[in-house]
BAVEXDREN-256336 format. One record per residue (C-alpha): residue in one letter; x negated, y, z; residue number from 1. Coordinates in Angstrom, 2 decimals. Each point is the difference from the previous one (the first is absolute). Layout:
# BAVEXDREN-256336
> A/X/Y/Z/NUM
...
END
This chain:
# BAVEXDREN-256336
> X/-110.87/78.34/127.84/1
> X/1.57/-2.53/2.18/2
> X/-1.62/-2.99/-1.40/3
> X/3.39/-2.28/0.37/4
> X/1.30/-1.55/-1.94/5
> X/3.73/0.68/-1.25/6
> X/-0.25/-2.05/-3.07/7
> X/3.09/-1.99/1.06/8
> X/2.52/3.13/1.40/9
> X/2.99/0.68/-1.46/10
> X/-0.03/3.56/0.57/11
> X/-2.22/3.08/-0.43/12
> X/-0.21/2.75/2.61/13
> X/-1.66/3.29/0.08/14
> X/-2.77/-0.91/1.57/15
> X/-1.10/-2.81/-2.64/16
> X/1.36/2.06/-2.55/17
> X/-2.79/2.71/1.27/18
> X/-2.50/-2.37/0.31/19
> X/0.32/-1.34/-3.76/20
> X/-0.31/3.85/-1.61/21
> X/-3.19/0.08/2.27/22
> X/-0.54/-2.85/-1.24/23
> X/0.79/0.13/-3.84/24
> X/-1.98/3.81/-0.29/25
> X/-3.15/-1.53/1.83/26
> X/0.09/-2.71/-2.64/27
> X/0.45/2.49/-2.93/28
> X/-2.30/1.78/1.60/29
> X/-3.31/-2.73/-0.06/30
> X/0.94/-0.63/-3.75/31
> X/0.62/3.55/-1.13/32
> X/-2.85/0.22/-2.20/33
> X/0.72/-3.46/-1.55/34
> X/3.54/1.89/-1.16/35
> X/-1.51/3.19/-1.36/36
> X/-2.23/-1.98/-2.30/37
> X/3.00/-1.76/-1.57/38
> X/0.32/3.35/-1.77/39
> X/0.50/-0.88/-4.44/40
> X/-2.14/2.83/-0.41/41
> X/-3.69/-0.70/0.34/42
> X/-0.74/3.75/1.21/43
> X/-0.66/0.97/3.78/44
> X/3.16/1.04/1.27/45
> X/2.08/-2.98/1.74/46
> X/1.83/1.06/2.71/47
> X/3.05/-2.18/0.23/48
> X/-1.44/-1.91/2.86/49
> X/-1.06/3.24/1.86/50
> X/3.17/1.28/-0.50/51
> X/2.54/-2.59/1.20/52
> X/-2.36/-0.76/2.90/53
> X/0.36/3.66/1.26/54
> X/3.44/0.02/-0.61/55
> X/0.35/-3.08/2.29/56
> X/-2.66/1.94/2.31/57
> X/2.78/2.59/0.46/58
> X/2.40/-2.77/1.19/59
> X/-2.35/-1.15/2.19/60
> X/-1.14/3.07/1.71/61
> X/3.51/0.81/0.64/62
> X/0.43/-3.32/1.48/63
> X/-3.51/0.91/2.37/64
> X/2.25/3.26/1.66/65
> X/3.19/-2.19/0.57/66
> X/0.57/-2.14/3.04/67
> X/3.44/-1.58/-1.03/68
> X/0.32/-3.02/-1.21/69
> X/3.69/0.07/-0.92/70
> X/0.12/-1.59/-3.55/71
> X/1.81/2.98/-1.54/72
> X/-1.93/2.27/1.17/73
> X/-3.22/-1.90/-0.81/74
> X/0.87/0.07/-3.60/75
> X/0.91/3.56/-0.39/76
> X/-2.53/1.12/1.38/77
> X/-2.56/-2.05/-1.79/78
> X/1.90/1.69/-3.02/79
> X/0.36/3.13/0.55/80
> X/-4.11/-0.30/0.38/81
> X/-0.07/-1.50/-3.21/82
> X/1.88/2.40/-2.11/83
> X/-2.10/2.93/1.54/84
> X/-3.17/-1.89/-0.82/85
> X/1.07/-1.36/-3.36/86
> X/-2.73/0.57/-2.47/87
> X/0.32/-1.33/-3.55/88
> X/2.75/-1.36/-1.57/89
> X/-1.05/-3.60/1.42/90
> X/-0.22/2.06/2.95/91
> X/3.78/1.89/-0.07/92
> X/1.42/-3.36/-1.34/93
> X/-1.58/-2.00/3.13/94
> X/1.88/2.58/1.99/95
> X/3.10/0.11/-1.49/96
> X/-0.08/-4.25/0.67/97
> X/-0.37/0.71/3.63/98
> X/2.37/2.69/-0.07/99
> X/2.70/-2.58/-1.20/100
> X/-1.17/-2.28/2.62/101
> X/0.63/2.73/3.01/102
> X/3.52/0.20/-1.66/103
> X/0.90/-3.21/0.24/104
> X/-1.13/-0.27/3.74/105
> X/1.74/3.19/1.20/106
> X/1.93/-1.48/2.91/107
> X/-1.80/-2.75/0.54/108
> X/-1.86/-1.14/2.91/109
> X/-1.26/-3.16/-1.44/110
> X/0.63/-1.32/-3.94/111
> X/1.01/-3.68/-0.14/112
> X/-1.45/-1.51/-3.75/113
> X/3.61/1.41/-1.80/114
> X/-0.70/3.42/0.88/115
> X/-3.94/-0.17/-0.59/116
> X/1.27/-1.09/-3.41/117
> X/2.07/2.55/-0.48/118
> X/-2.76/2.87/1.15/119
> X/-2.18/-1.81/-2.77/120
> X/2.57/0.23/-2.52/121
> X/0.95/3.65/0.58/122
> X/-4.05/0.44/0.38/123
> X/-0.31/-0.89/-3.94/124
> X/3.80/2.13/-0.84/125
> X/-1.71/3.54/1.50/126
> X/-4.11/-0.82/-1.26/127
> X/2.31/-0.20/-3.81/128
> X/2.15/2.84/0.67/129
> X/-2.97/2.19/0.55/130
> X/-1.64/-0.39/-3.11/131
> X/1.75/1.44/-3.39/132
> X/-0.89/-2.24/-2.00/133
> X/-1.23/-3.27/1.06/134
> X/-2.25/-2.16/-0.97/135
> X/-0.58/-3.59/-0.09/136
> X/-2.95/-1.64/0.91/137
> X/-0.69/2.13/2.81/138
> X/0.04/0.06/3.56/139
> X/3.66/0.22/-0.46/140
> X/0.73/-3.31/-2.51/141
> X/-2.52/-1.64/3.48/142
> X/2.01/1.33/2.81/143
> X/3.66/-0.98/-2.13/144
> X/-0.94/-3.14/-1.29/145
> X/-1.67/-1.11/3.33/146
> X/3.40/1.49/2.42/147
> X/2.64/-1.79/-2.77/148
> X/-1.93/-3.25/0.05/149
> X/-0.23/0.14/3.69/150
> X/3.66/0.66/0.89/151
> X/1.20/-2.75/-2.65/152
> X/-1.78/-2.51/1.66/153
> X/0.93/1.35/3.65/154
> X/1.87/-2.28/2.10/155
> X/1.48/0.12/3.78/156
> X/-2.64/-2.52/0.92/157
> X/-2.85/2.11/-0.96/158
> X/-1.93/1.99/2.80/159
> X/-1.63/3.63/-0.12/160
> X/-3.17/-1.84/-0.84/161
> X/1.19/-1.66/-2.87/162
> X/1.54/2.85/-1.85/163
> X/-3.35/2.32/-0.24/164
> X/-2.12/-3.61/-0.62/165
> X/2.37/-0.53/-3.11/166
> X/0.20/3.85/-0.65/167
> X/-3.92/0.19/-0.38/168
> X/-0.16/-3.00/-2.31/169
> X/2.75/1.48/-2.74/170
> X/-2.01/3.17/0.44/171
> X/-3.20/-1.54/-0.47/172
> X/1.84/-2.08/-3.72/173
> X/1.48/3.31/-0.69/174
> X/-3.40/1.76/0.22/175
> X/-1.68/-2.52/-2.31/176
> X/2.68/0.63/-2.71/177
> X/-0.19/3.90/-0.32/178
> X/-2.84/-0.40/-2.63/179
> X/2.64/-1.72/-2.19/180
> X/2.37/2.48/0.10/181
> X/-2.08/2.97/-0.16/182
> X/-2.09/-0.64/-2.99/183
> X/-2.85/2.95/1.36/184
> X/-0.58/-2.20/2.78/185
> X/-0.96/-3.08/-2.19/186
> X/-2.07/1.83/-1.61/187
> X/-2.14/1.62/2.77/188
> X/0.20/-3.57/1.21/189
> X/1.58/1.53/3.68/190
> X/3.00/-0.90/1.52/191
> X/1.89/3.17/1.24/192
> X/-1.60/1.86/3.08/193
> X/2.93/1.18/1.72/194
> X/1.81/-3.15/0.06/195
> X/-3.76/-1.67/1.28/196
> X/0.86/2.21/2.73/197
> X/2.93/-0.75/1.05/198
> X/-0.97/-3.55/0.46/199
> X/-2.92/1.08/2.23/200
> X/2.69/1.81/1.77/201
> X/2.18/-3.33/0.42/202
> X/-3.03/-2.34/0.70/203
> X/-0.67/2.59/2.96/204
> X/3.79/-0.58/0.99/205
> X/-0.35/-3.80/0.01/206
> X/-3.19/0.38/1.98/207
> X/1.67/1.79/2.60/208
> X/2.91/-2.49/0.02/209
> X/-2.46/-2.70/0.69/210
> X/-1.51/1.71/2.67/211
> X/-3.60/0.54/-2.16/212
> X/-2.75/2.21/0.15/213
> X/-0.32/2.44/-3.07/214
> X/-3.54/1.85/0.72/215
> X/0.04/3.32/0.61/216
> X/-1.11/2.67/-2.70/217
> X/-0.57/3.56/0.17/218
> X/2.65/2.42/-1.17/219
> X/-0.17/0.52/-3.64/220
> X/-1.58/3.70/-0.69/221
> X/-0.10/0.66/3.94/222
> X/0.38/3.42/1.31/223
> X/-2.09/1.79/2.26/224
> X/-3.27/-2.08/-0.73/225
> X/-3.66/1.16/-0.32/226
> X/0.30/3.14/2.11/227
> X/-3.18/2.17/-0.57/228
> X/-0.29/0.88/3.45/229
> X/-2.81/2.78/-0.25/230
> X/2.70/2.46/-1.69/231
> X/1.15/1.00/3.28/232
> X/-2.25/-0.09/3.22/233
> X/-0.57/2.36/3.17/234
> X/-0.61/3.18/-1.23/235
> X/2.69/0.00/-2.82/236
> X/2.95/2.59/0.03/237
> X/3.30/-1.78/-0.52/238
> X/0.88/2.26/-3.32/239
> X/2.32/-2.54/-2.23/240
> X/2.13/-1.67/2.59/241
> X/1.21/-3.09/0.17/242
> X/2.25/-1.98/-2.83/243
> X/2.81/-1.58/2.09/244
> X/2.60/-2.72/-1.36/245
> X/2.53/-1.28/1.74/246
> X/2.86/-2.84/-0.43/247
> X/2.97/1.26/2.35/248
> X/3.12/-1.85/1.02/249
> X/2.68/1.55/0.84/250
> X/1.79/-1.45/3.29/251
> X/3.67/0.22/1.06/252
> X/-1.52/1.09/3.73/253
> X/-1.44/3.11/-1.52/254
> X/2.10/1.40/-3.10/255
> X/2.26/-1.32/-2.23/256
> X/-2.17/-1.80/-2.72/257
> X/2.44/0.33/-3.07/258
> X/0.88/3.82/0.25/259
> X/-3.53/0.73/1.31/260
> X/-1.73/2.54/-2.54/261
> X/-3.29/-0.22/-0.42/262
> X/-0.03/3.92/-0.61/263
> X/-0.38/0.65/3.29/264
> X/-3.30/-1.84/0.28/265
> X/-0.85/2.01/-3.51/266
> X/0.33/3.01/2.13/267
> X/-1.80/-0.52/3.07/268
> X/-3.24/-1.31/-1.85/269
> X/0.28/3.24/-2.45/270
> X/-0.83/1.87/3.65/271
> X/-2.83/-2.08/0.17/272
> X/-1.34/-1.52/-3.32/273
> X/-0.52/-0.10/-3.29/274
> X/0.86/-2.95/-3.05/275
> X/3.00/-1.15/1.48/276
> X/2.00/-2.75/-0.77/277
> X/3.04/-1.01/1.96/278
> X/2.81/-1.97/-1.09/279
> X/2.42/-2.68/0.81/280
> X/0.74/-3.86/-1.17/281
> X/2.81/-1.47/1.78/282
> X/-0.62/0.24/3.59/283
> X/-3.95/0.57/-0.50/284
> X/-1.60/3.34/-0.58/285
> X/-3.62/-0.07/-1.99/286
> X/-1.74/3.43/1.31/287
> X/-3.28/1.45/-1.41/288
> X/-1.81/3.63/1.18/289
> X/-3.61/0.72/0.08/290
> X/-0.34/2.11/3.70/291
> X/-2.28/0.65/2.74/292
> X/2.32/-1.44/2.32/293
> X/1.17/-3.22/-0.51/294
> X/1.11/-0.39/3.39/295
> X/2.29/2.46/-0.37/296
> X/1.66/-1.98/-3.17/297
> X/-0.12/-3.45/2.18/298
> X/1.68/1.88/2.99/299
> X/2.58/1.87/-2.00/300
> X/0.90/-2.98/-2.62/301
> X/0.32/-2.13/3.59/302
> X/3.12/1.62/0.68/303
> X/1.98/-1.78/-2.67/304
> X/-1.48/-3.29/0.03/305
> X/-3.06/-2.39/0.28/306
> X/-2.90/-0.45/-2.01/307
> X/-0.40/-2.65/-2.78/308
> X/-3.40/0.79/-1.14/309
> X/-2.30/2.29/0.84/310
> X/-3.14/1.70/-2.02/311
> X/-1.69/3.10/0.78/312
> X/-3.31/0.88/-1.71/313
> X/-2.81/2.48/0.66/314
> X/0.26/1.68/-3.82/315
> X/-3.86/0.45/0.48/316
> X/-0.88/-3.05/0.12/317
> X/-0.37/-2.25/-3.08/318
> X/1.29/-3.21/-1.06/319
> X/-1.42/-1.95/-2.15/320
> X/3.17/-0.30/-1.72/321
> X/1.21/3.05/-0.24/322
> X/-3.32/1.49/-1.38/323
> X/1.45/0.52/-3.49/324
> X/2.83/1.98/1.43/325
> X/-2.33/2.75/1.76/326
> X/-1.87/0.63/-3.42/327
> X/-0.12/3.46/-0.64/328
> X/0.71/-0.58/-3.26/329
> X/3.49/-1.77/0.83/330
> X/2.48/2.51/-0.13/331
> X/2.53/0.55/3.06/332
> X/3.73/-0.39/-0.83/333
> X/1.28/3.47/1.03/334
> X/1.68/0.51/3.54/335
> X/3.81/-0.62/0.64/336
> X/1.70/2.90/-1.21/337
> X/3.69/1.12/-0.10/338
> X/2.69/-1.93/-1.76/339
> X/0.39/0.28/-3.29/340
> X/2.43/-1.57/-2.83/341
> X/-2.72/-1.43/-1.71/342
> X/-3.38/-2.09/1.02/343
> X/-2.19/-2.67/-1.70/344
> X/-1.76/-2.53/1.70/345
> X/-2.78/-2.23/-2.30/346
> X/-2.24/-3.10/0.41/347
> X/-3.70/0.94/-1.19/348
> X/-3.47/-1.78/0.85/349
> X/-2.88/2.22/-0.62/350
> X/-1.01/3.54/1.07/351
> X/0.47/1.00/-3.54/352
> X/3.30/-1.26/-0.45/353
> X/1.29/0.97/3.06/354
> X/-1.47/3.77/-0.52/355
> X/1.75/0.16/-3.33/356
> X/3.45/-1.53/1.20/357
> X/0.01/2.30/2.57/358
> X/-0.92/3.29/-2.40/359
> X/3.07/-1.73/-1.87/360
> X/1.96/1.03/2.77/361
> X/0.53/-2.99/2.02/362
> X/0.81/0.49/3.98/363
> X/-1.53/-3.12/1.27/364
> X/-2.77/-2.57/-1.95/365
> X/0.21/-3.20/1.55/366
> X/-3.13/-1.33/0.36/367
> X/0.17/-3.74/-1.50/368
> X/0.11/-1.80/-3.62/369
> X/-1.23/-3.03/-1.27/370
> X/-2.01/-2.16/3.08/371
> X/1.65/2.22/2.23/372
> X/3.77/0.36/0.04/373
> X/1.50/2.09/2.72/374
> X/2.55/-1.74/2.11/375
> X/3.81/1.78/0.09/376
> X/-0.76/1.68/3.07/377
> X/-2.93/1.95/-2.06/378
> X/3.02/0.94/-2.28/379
> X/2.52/0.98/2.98/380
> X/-2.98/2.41/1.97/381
> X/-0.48/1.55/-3.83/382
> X/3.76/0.58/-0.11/383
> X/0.01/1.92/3.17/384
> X/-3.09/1.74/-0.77/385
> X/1.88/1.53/-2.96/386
> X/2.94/1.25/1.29/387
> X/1.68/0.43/-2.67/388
> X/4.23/-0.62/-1.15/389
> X/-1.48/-2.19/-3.22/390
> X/-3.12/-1.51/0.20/391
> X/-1.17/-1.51/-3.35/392
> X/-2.79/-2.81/0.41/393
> X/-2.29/-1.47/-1.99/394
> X/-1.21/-3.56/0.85/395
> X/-2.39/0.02/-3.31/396
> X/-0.53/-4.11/0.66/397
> X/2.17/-2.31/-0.69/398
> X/-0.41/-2.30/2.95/399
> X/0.88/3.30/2.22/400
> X/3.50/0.70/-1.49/401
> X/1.75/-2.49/2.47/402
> X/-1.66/1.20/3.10/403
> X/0.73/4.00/-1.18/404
> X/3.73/-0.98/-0.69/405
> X/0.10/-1.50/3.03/406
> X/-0.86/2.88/2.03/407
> X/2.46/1.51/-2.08/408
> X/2.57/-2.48/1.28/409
> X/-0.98/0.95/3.62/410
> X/-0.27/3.65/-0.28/411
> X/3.02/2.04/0.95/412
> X/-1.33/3.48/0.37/413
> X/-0.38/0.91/-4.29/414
> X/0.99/-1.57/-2.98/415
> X/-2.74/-1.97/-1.49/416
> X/-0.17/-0.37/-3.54/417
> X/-2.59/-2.98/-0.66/418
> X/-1.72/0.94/-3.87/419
> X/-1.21/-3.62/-0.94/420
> X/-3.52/0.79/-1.11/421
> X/-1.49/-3.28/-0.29/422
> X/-3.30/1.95/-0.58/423
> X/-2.48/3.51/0.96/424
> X/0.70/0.74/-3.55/425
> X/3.27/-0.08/-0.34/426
> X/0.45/1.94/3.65/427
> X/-2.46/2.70/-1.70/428
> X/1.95/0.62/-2.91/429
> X/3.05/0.14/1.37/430
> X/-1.23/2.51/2.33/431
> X/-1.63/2.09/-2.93/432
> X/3.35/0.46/-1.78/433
> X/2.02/0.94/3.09/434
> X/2.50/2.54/-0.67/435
> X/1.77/1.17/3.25/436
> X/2.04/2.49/-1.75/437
> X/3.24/-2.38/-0.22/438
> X/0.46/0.09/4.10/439
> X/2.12/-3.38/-0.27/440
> X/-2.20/-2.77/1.64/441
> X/1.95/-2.38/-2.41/442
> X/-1.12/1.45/-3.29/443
> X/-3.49/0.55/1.25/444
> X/-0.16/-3.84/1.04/445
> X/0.80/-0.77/-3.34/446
> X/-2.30/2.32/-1.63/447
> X/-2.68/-1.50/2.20/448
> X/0.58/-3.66/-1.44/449
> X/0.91/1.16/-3.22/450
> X/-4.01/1.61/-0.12/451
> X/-1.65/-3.25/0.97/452
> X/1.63/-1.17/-3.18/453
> X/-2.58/0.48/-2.78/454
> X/-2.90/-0.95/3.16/455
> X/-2.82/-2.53/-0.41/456
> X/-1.93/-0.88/2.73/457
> X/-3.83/-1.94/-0.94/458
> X/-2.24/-0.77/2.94/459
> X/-3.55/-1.62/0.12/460
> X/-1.08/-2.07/2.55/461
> X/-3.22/-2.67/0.90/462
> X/0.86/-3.37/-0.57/463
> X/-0.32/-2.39/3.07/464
> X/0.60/-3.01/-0.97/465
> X/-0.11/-1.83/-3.43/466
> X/3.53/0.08/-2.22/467
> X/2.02/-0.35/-3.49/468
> X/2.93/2.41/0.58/469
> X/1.99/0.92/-3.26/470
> X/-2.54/-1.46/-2.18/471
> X/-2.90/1.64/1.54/472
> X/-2.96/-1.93/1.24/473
> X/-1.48/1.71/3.52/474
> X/-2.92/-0.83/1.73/475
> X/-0.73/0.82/3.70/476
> X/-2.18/3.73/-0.24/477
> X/1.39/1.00/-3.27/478
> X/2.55/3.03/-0.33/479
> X/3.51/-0.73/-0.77/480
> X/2.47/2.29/-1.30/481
> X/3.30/0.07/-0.18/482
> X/3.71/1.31/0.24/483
> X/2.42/-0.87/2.17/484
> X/0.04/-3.79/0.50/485
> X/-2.12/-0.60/-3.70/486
> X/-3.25/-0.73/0.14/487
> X/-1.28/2.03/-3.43/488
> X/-4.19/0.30/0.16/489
> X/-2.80/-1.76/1.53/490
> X/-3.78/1.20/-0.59/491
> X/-2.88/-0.22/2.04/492
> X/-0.37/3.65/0.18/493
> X/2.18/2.37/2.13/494
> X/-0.12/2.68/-2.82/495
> X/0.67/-2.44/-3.09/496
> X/3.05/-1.37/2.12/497
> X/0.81/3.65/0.25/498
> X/0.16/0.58/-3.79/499
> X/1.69/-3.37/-0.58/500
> X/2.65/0.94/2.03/501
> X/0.75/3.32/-1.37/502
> X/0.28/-1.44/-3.76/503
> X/2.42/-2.52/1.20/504
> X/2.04/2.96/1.76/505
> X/-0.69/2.98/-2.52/506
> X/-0.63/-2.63/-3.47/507
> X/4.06/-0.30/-0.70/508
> X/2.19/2.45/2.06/509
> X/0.48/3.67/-0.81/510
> X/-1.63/1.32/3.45/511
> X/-1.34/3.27/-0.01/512
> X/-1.67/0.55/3.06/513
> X/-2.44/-2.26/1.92/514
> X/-0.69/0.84/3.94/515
> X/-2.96/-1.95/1.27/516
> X/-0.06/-0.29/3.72/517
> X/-3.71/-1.12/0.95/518
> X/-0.43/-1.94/3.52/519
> X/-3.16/-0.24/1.98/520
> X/-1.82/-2.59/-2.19/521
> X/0.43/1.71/-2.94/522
> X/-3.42/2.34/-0.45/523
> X/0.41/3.38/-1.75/524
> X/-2.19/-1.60/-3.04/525
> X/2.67/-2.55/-0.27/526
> X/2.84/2.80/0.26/527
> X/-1.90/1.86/-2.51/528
> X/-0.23/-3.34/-1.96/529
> X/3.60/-0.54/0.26/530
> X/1.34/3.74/-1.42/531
> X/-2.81/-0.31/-2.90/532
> X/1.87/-2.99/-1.47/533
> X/2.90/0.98/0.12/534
> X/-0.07/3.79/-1.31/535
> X/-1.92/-1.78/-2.74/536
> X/1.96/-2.67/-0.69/537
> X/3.41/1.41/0.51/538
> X/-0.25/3.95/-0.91/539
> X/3.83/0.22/0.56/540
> X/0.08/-0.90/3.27/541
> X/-0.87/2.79/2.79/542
> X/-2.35/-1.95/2.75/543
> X/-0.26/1.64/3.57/544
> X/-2.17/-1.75/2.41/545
> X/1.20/0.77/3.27/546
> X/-2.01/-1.42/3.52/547
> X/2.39/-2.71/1.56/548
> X/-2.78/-1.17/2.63/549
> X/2.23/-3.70/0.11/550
> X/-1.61/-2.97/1.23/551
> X/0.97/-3.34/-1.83/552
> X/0.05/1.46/-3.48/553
> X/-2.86/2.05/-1.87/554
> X/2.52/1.29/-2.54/555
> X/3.32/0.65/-0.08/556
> X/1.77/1.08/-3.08/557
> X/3.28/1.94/-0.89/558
> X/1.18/0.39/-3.73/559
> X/2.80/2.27/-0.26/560
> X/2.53/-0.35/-3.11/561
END
């Protein structure tokens, strides 16, 4: 950061504008943690702060491989980041903001206070139009409320300065309203976590303005760390290859970027790879291929354009992260094969689940779910994976519908048909009762959602913090159980939760099947627990017990109807 400052100028230029999204995810950034625990539920799995701050990460990493500092270009960039690292639906509505922002400054090589308005307004218009149905109280009624109040009061006297400083403060009112209008909030006693965000983002902005510091954190989730170096050392045969990933941009010098096909990169790495992923967004081509020769990629792919990012990987050496994924127990997704009309692409976390999606006949699991919500490029690479002329997907969370439809949006080579399952369950059933016999993608899309239909979802999850949701009293290391957004059971027992829950899901609705998914803290005593109550206290209901391996969640249940 420059360390100036341009409190007083009455325009913004790229290079500021650059410096305050630096700025703004850096601040996110230091506070994510304080966002994630803003979560209404007390139960281990906030990730709003995680995932806005790696969807700004993508805006800023984009911003690390660009020298311009042409406003225009600043802020589409910076976008274009941001949609392919959107994570969340905090996370694909913080992009969509920014993406209304680059529109406003196409053409412009500096934005006087007018146009920065009008970028701010048109911000709020696409973060709305990106969500079905909205709702108040959220990082959206922050963002709105904070942009209208701001351009009312805007004058011709005010400076660049002055329009974020009075921006930040109708943020920060609007933030400390959204427990009044969403009554879950005052309860939890939270104010909303995305909008929190958001705030972090534009206290980073005003930072930058004013020419402060914001420390320096680490990456959320950082890749590449912990390398277990004693994997690979003198005498070891290179057997696996290398995993190389590449961020290509087209340039005018070399090819024509719009009419460029990405096939013909498909092509060459099928001489000399495997797991290949190549495809196109706008001018930028994302390229995946596991080979022995990664030079051979880099000197090949160098002949249409220049590298944005660069990551190749010895696949026999472990990362820390990536640890889970090299499980033998984790099933592969099957290798690219030929087109076909149909192919189904699902969300699962858990070896289990994911083995069990995939015998359902699923192309591609992405790996991701609650704590851990893959970003719309995850969605675009599973797209191409699974070559197919219809690709039906399965986001089975609700906070990863946005970012699947958005890769949707963005995806030009299939038609996607997004099936909103808010839910593992309700993606497992639907999958259960597929009948591919019509051969109209329209009637099976509307089979699919008409399945989820008679579909309750009950999970169990450790308490982490004391609560009253919904009329039930929590205390921190108790279980918790509940359905969707209601809180139903609290015990201190993981087992009595269990059985709690399942009354309050089996005790009035005609179900007539129960499938109990156990994760890794569930023992096979408390499995075996589990099924005894329920064959003996519901006789009519079938129980299978089926081994999810999720983390998070000991139980999960799904009562079909």
């Amino acid at each position: 950061m420059s360390g100036v400052n341009n409190f007083d100028i009455l325009t913004l230029n790229g290079a500021l504008y650059a410096e305050m999204i630096n700025a703004g995810a850096a601040n996110l950034r230091a506070n994510a943690e304080e966002v994630n625990e803003l979560n209404v539920f007390p139960v281990p799995d906030g990730d709003t702060g995680d995932n806005m701050s790696m969807t700004a990460e993508g805006g800023t990493s984009a911003l690390r491989k660009s020298e311009t500092d042409v406003l225009d270009d600043v802020a589409a960039i910076a976008s274009r980041g941001m949609l392919l690292g959107a994570r969340g639906n905090s996370g694909v509505i913080l992009s969509q903001f920014f993406a209304g922002m680059a529109r406003a400054f196409e053409k412009y090589e500096e934005a006087d206070v007018n146009t920065i308005c009008s970028g701010l307004a048109l911000g709020v218009k696409q973060a709305y139009a990106a969500v079905m149905k909205p709702a108040e109280g959220t990082i959206l009624t922050v963002a709105r409320e904070g942009v209208e109040n701001t351009v009312c009061a805007v004058d011709e006297t005010w400076t660049v300065g002055m329009v974020f400083e009075h921006l930040l403060r109708e943020m920060k009112l609007s933030l400390e309203r959204t427990p009044d209008i969403l009554p879950v909030l005052k309860e939890a006693g939270v104010v909303d976590s995305g909008g929190a965000g958001l705030v972090y983002i534009f206290e980073g902005f005003l930072k930058a303005i004013k020419g402060e510091k914001v420390e320096a954190v680490a990456p959320p989730r950082a890749v590449g760390s912990d390398i277990d170096l004693t994997a690979f050392g003198p005498d070891s045969v290179m057997t696996y290859g290398y995993c190389t990933e590449l961020l290509l941009q087209l340039q005018n010098s070399k090819v024509d970027p719009e009419a460029f096909d990405p096939a013909v990169i498909t092509e060459f790495l099928m001489g000399i790879g495997d797991s290949i992923v190549s495809f196109k967004t706008g001018t930028v081509v994302k390229i995946h291929v596991h080979t022995l020769t990664p030079e051979k990629v880099l000197e090949f792919c160098r002949g249409f354009g220049e590298f944005l990012t660069i990551k190749i990987e010895n696949m026999s050496v472990q990362h820390s992260e990536s640890v889970p994924e090299k499980k033998e127990e984790k099933p592969a997704p099957p290798a690219k094969k030929a087109r076909t009309k149909f192919g189904y692409v699902a969300v699962a976390s858990g070896s289990g689940i994911e083995r069990l999606f995939l015998d359902l006949g699923v192309n591609y699991v992405v790996d991701g779910g609650q704590t851990k919500n893959p970003s719309t490029s995850d969605f675009l690479e599973a797209f191409e994976e699974t070559n197919a002329d219809h690709i039906f997907v399965f986001p089975n969370n609700g906070n990863i519908i946005l970012a699947a439809t958005q890769a949707s949006e963005i995806y030009k080579d299939s038609t996607i048909h997004v099936i909103p399952s808010k839910d593992v369950g309700m993606g497992y059933v639907a999958l259960s009762t597929l009948d591919m016999s019509s051969d109209d993608p329209d009637v099976i899309e509307v089979s699919l959602i008409e399945a989820m239909a008679n579909v309750t979802t009950g999970s169990v999850s450790p308490a982490v913090r004391d609560a009253e949701l919904n009329g039930v009293k929590i205390k921190n290391g108790e279980f918790i159980g509940f359905v969707g957004k209601q809180m139903l059971v609290s015990k201190p027992k993981m087992v009595d939760t269990a059985c709690g829950l399942v009354d309050h899901m089996l005790g009035e609705d005609d179900k007539f099947m129960l499938t109990v998914f156990c994760g890794k803290d569930a023992t096979e005593n408390d499995a075996a627990a589990v099924e005894a109550y329920v064959t003996e206290a519901y006789p009519d209901v079938e129980v299978y017990l089926a081994e999810g391996a999720q983390d998070v969640y000991p139980f999960i249940f799904v009562a079909e109807g």
